[in-house]
N, C-alpha and C positions, 0 to 999 in steps of 0.2 A: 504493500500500500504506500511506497514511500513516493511513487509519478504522484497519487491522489493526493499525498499530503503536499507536496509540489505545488500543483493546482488547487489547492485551497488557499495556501498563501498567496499568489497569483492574482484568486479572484479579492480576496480581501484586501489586495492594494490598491487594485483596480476599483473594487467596488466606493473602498471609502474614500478616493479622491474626487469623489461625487461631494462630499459634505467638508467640515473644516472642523469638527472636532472629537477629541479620543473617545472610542467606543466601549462600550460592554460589553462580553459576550459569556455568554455560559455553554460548557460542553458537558452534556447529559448522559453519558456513558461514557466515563472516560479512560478505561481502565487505567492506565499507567500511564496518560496523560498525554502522550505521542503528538497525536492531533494537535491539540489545543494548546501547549507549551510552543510547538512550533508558529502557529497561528500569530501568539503574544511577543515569541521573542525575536522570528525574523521578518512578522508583518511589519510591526512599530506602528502600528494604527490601535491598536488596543491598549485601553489606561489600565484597565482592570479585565478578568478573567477568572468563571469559577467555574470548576474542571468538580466534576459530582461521581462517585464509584460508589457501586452499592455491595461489591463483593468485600469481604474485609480484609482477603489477601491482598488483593489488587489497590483497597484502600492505603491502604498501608505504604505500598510502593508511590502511591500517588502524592500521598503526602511529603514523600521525600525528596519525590521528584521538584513538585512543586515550589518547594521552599527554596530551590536555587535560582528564582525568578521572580524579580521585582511586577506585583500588581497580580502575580498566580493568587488563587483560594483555592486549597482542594478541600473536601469535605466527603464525609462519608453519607449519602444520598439516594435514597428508591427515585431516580427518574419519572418514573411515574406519575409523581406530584410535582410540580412548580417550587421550589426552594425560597426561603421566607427572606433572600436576599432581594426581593423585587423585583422589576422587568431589566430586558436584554436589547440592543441594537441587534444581537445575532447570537442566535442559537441553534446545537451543531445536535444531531443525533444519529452518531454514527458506530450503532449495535450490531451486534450478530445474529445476522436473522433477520427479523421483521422490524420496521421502525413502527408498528405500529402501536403497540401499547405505549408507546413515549410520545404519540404525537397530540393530545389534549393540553399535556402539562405544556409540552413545547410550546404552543401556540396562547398557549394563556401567560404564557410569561416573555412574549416579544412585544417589543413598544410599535406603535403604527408606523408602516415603512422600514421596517428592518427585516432582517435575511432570516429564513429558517433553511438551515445546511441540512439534506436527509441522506442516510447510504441505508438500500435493501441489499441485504445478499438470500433472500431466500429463492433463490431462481427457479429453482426445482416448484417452486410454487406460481411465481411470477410467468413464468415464460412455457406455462401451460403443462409440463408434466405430471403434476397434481392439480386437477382442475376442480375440483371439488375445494381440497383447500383454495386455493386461488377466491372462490368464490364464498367461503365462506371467511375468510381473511379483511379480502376488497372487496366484495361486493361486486366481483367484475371476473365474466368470463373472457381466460387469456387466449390469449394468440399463440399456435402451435409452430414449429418448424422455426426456420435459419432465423424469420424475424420475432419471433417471440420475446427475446430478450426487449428490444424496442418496446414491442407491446407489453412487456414489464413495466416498461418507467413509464410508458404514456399513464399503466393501470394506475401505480404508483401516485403520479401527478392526478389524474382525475380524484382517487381516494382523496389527499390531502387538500385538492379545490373543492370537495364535499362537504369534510369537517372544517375547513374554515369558513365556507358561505352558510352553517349553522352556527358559528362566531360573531357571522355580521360580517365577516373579512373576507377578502379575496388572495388567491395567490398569483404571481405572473411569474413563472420561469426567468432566469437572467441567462443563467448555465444548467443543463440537466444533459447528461452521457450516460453511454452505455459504457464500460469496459472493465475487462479480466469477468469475474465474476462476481458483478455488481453493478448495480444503477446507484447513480449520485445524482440529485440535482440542488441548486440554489436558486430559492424562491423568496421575492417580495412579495412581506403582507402588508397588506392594505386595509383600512376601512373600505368595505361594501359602498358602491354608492344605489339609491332606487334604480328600479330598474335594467340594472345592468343583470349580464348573464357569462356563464362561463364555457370554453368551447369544450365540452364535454357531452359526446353522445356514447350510443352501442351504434355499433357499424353492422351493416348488413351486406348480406354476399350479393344480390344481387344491386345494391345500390351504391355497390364501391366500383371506384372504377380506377383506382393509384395499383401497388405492387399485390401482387397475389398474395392473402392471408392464410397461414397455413389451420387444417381443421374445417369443421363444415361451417362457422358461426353462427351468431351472432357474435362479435368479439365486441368487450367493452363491459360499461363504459370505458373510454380511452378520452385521453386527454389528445384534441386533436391542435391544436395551436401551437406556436414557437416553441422549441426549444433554448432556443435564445436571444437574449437581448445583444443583436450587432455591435452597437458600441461600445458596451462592457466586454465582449467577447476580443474585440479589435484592440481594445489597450492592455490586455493579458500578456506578462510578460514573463521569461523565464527567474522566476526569484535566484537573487545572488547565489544564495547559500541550498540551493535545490541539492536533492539526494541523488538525481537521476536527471542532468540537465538534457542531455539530448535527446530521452525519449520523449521530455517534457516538451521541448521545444517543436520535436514532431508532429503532437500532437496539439499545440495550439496551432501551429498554420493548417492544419487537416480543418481546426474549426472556424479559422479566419476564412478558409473557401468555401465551409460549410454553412454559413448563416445569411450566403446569396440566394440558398435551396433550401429554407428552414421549412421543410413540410412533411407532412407523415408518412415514415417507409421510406425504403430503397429499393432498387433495382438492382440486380448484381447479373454481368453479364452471361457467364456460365449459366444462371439460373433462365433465364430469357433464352441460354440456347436449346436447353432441355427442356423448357415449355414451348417453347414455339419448333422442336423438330428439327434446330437448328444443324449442317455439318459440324460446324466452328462457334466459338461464342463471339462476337463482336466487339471490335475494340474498345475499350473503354475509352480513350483520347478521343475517340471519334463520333461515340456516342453524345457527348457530353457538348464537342463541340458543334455535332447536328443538329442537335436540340436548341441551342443557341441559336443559332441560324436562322431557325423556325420562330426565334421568339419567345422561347420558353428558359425559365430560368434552370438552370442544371449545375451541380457539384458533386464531388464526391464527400463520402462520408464517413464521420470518425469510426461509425460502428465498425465498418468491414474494410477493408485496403481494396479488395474488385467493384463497392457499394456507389452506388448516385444514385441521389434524390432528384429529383426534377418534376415542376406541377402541370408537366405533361399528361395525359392519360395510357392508363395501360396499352390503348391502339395504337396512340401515337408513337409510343416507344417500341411495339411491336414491328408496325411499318416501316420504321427506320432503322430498327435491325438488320430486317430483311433486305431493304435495301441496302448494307453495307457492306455484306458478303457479295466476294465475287465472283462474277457469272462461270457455273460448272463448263 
């Protein structure tokens, strides 16, 4: 997890040179503090930082961690409940397994307009192999096959747009990805305003018309809307003191190309050759830039290295396949 913890500091520098003064933030599973001490000591945008463990081994190490860092609090803490240290600019909840039993507290202790950081690793659940859990989890039947993981975090995002518009609050994505094995995203909450509404449906097979979903559907609810906010995604930078600076840096230009195409699902060529009968799978450079051509916005994408999104429709990406292989 050290790219992730990379890209946490990253966004945090990015994000709070939005405002002009030091933040709070609280990390709700902390074990041994990893996260959240890096967040404090090499963001320098946090005054203050309380790191909460509920295990009493893990507390223990947290506590000692902690103490080598001006503005750390660790404390031994059930997540669960909101901590009687008051609200947060940003609060991190990054467990093993399911973020869900943490996300009530989470949300009840972020001030208006600040971040809630989430990481699910329960993929086995998320990304459709336990569909039963999946659905008695979220609330939301997943997406099977290559793209399942995606239809994890969109599940993931719709979930936490649920329970915050029973808050009153809204969330918007800034940064949410897929990678290793887990979804992470970074979400502003908001006060609710009337009227408004969240891009959150169930998709239907015969009324989709983007990348083939795997399974019979209905899939969803899915969170259908950005993945990211472009500008905070464009000033993401590789932190000085990154654990893993190349791979980090890899991967933000993958997302710097990626938030020209921020729409739901990819295409991957291989997959497009063995659906459509194809001899050959079609080149990617060429796909991308035919599409363009056409009009249509097109990139590749972080989830997969062969992957592009494009708000083409499934025909159109079909017929221009077909047209790119050369004549037998």
């Amino acid at each position: 997890m050290a790219g992730d913890r990379d890209l946490a500091v990253s966004f945090a520098v990015a994000w709070s040179a939005r405002g002009t003064r030091r933040l709070a933030g609280w990390e709700v599973t902390a074990a041994t503090g990893v996260r959240g001490l890096r967040l404090l000591h090499e963001g320098r945008v946090f005054e203050s930082f309380l790191l909460t463990e509920a295990n009493d081994v893990a507390a223990e190490v947290l506590v000692a961690n902690a103490a080598r860092y001006p503005g750390a609090v660790a404390a031994r803490h059930d997540g669960r409940s909101p901590p009687p240290a008051g609200t947060f600019d940003y609060v991190d909840v990054d467990p093993y397994g399911s973020p869900v039993p943490f996300v009530e507290a989470a949300l009840a202790a972020i001030r208006p307009n600040g971040v809630l950081a989430v990481t699910a690793t329960d993929m086995m659940v998320l990304a459709g192999v336990q569909k039963g859990a999946c659905e008695r989890r979220y609330g939301a039947r997943p997406v099977r096959g290559r793209l399942g993981p995606e239809g994890g975090l969109r599940i993931v995002l719709a979930y936490l747009a649920r329970v915050a518009r029973a808050r009153g609050r809204t969330v918007r994505p800034l940064l949410a990805y897929v990678r290793d094995h887990h979804v992470r995203a970074y979400l502003e909450v908001a006060p609710a305003s009337p009227g408004d509404s969240d891009p959150v449906r169930t998709v239907e097979r015969d009324r989709w018309t983007g990348p083939a979903l795997g399974g019979a559907g209905p899939w969803g609810p899915l969170w259908l809307g950005p993945l990211f906010d472009r500008d905070l995604v464009r000033a993401m930078q590789v932190p000085a003191n990154a654990a893993v600076p190349r791979a980090t840096a890899i991967f933000l230009d993958r997302l710097r190309e990626e938030v020209t195409a921020d729409v739901p699902f990819y295409f991957e060529a291989n997959r497009l050759a063995a659906e459509l009968a194809l001899p050959m799978p079609p080149s990617l450079p060429a796909m991308i830039s035919g599409l363009r051509v056409r009009g249509y916005r097109a990139a590749r994408t972080h989830a997969r290295p062969e992957g592009f999104r494009t708000d083409a429709s499934r025909s159109v990406v079909a017929e221009l396949a077909r047209g790119l292989l050369p004549p037998r």
